[in-house]
N, C-alpha and C positions, 0 to 999 in steps of 0.2 A: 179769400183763401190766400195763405201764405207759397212765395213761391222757395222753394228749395233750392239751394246753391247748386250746383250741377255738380263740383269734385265730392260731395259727402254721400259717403255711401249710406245705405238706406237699411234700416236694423229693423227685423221685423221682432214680434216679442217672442219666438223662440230662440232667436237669435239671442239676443239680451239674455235669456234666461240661462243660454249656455254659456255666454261670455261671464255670465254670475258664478257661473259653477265651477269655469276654468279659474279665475280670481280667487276662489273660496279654498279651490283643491292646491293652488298654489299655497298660498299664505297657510293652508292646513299642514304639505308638506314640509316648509319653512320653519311651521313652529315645532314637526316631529324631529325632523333633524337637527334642530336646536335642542330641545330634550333630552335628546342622546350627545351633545356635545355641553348638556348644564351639569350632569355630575361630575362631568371631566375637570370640571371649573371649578369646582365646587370642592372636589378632592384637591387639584390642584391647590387654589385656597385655605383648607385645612392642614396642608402639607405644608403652606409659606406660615399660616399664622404658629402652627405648632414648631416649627423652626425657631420663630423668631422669640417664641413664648421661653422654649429652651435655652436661647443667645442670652436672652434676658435674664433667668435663672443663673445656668450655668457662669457667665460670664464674674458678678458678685461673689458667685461662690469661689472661684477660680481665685481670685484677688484677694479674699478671704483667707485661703487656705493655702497661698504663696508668703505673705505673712504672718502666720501661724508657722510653715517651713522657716522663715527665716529669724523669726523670734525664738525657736527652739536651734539653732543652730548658732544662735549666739549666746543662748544660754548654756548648752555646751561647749562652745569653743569659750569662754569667758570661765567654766568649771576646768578646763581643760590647759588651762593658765594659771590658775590659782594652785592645779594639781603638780605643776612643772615648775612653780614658784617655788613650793613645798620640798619637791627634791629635790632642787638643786641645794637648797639649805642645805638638808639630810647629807647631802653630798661633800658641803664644804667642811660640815661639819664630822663627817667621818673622816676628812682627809684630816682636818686637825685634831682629830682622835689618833689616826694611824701615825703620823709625824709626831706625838708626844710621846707614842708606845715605844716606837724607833727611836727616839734619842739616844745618844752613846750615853751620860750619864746615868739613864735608867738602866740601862742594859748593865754598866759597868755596877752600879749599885745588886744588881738581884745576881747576876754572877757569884758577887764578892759575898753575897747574902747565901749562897749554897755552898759554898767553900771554893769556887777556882779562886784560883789567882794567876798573874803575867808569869809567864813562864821567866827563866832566869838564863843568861845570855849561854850558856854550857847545854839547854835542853834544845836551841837553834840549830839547824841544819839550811846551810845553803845547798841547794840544785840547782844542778846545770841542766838546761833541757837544751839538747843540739835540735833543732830546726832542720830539716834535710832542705837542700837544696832544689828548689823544684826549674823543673826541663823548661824552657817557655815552647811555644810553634805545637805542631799537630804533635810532635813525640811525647811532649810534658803531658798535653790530655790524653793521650792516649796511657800512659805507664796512671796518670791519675784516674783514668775511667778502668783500667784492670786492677788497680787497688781496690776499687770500688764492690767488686763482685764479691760475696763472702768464698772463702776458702783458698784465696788467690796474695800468699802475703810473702 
């Protein structure tokens, strides 16, 4: 016969059988409460993948469609220079229209073409226009701000 160490405690097989059962209901509880914390995982995970799915997408699209903005806004500001090319021509070219219309010799030709002509030194009238003499300091503005009023002459 074998002799037994003296500090080992001594396991009868009921014993064992419940230390089976406490082990078993442990590691059962373990894997329930893991159950209930795998969908959390799990959503959480579909929540990162479908994130990143989107960064991924969107991202291309984003760079895509900021050069496309900026391709169309050079297309118009580049029509929007050719437009302002255009009139300024338009422009120059009406002022050298207006300045040949005004010339004094055209004028004096279509005049002489409807019958005037320069008057002759006897049809001349010189005028005098007397200038009144204006007050300076607060009285001059004041007699010019009561001119001002209608019915006050």
């Amino acid at each position: 016969m074998r002799a037994m160490p003296m500090n080992t405690p001594v396991r009868s097989a009921s014993n064992r059988s419940a230390s089976a059962k406490s082990v078993f209901n442990n590691a059962h509880a373990r894997s329930a409460g893991d159950a209930g914390a795998q969908p959390v995982l799990r959503v959480r995970t579909m929540f990162i993948g479908l994130c990143v799915l989107i960064v991924c997408i969107a991202g291309p699209l984003g760079l895509v469609w900021k050069q496309s903005y900026i391709n169309q806004a050079s297309i118009q500001l580049e029509s929007s220079a050719q437009t302002l090319k255009a009139l300024n021509m338009e422009i120059k070219s009406l002022n050298l229209m207006c300045n040949r219309l005004a010339a004094p010799e055209r004028v004096e030709r279509i005049a002489r073409s409807q019958g005037f002509e320069y008057p002759a030194s006897r049809q001349l009238e010189v005028l005098e226009v007397g200038i009144p003499r204006q007050e300076r300091g607060l009285g001059g503005f004041l007699s010019r701000a009561m001119q001002s009023f209608p019915g006050k002459n």
